[in-house]
Legacy VTK file of the C-alpha trace (Angstrom):
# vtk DataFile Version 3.0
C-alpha trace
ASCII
DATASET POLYDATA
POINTS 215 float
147.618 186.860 118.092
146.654 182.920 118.177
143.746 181.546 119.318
143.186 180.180 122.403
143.865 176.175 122.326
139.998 176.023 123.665
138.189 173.100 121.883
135.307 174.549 119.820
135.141 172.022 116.937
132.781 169.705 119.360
129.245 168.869 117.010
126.304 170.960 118.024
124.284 169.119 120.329
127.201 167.222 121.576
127.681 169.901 124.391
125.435 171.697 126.514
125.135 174.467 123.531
126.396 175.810 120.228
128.173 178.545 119.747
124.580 180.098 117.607
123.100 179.751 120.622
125.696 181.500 122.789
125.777 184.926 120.627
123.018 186.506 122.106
124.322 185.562 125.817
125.605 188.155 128.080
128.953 187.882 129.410
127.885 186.959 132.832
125.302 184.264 131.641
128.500 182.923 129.720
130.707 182.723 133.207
127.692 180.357 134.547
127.999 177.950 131.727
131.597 177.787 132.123
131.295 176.991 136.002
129.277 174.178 134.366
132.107 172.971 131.934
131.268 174.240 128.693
134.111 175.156 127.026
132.554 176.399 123.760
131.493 179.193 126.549
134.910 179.524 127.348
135.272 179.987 123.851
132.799 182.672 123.203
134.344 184.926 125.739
137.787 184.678 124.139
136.428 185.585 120.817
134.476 188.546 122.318
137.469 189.865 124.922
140.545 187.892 123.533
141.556 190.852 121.795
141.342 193.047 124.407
142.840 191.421 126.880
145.893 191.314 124.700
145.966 194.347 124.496
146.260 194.887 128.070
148.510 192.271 128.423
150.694 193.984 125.761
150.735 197.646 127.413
152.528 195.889 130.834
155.012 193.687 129.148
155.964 195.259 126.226
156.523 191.824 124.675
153.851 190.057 122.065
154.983 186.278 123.132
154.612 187.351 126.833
151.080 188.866 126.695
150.393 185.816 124.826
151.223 183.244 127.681
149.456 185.682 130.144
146.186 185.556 128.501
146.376 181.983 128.285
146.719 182.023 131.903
144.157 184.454 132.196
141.902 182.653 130.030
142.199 179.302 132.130
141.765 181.149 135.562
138.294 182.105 133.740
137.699 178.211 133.471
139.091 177.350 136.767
137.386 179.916 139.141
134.179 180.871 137.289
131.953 179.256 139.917
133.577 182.064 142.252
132.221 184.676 139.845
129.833 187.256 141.366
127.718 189.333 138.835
126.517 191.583 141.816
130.303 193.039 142.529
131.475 193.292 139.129
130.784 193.074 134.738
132.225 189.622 133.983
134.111 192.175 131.654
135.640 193.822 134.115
136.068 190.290 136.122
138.144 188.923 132.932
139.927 192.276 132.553
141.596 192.011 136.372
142.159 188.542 135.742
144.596 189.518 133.006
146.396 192.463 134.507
147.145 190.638 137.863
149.009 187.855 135.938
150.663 190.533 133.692
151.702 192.730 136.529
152.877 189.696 138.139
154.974 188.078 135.319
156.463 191.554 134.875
157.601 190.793 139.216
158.956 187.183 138.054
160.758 188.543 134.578
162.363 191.554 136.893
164.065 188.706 139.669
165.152 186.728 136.907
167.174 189.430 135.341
167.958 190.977 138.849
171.460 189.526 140.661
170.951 188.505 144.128
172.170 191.210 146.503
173.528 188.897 148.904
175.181 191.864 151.454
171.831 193.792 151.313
170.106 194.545 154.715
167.014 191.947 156.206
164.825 194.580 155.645
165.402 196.570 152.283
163.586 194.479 150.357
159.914 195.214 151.147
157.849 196.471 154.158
157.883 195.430 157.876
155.316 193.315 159.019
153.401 196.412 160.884
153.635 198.624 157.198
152.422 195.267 155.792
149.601 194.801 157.765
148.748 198.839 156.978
148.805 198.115 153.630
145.999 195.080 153.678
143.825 197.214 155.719
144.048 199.875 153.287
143.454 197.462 150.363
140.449 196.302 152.075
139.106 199.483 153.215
139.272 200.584 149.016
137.899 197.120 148.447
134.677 197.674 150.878
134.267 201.089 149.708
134.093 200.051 145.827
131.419 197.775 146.574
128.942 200.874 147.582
129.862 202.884 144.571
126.654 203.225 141.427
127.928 200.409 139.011
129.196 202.776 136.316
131.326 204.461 138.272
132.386 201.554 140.165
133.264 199.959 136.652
135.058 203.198 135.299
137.790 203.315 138.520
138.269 199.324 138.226
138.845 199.568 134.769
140.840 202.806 134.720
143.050 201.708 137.942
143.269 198.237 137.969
142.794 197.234 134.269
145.129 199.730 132.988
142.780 201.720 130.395
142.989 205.320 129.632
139.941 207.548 130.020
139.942 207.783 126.126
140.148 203.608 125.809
137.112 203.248 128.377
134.929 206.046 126.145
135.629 204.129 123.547
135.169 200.117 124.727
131.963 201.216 127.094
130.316 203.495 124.153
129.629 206.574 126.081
131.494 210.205 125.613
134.949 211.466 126.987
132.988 213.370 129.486
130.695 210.982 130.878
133.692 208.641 131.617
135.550 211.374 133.349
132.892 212.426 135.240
131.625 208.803 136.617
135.542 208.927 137.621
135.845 211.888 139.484
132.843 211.201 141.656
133.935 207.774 142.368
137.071 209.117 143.506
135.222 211.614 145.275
132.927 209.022 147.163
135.930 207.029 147.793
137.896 209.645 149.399
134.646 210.507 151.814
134.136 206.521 152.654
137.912 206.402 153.533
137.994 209.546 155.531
134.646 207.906 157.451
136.561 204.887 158.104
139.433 206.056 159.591
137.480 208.570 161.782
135.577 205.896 162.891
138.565 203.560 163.169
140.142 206.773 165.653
137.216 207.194 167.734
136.936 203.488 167.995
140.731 203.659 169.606
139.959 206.626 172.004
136.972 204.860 173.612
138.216 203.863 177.325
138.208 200.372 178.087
136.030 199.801 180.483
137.256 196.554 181.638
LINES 1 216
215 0 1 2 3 4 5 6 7 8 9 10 11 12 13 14 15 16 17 18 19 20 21 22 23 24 25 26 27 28 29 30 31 32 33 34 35 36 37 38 39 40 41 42 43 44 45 46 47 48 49 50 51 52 53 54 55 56 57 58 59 60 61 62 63 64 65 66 67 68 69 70 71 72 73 74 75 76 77 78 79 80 81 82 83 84 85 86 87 88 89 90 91 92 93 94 95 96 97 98 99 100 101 102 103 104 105 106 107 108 109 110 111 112 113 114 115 116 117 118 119 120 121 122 123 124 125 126 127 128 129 130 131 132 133 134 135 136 137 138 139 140 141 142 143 144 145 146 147 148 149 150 151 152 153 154 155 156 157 158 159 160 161 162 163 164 165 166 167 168 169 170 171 172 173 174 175 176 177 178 179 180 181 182 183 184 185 186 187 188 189 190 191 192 193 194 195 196 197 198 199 200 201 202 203 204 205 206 207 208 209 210 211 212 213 214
């Protein structure tokens, strides 16, 4: 796998840091110094999830020059949007991680209508969901969005990782350094908590729409 065309070979001193001084840095104190512009940041991250996030990359599109060009991309959204990071939602891990599988999954959508023919006779509709199943679908997105947000952080971090990132239970053991167990656990009561702040929400939501108006 290359490395990322980052600079790095900038003389200490002629940045805001050196790459010495960026070892001992966690992940999320490297995100603030590239919402700052310093790309030997930038850099440190790739060295320390590069790897990784080929991986990833690698699982969904089954093709090495592919994952490639989608870490790139993933890489530079890191350097683009790292002011909009927010350590108190996420690891700048798991941040990173996303960042990747969201351009995968979606250069997987653009290589599929390339190779696709146009079906020019199909119905209006057939091709995705109506604008009410549509607007079902956000709300649901946002209700598991909300809901992820009052999850403990390990757990939180094991179902975005597992879910969204594409990991198997054995991969997370192994890349957060606890046992088999633990992760499975911290999964299954997430999911549990989920399911209860989902159920409360639509409950809610249908006692909400039996109230009588009283205008």
């Amino acid at each position: 796998m290359p490395l990322l065309a980052f600079s790095t070979s900038a003389p200490e001193g002629a940045m805001g840091s050196s790459r010495k001084e960026l070892a001992h840095l966690s992940d999320e104190a490297l995100v603030a110094l590239v919402a700052r512009s310093d790309d030997l940041a930038l850099a440190e991250l790739y060295d320390r999830h590069g790897r990784v996030a080929f991986g990833l990359a690698l699982r969904v599109l089954r093709d090495r020059g592919l994952a490639e060009d989608t870490v790139q991309e993933a890489f530079l959204a890191v350097w683009r949007n790292a002011g909009r990071f927010m350590a108190e939602r996420s690891k700048a891990s798991t941040w990173i991680l996303m960042l990747v599988h969201r351009r995968a999954v979606d250069r997987v959508r653009r290589e599929a209508r390339r190779t696709v023919e146009p079906l020019d006779a199909a119905p209006e509709d057939a091709g995705g969901p109506t604008a009410e199943e549509a607007a079902w679908l956000s709300l649901e997105r946002s209700r598991v969005r909300e809901a992820l947000k009052t999850l403990p952080d390990p757990q939180r971090e094991a179902i975005e990782l597992a879910f969204y990132a594409g990991f198997t239970q054995s991969e997370l053991a192994e890349r957060l350094g606890v046992p088999l167990g633990t992760i499975k656990s911290r999964i299954f009561a997430g999911l549990a908590r989920l399911r209860e702040l989902l159920q409360e929400a639509i409950q809610e939501e249908e006692r909400w729409r039996e109230t009588p108006s009283t205008s």
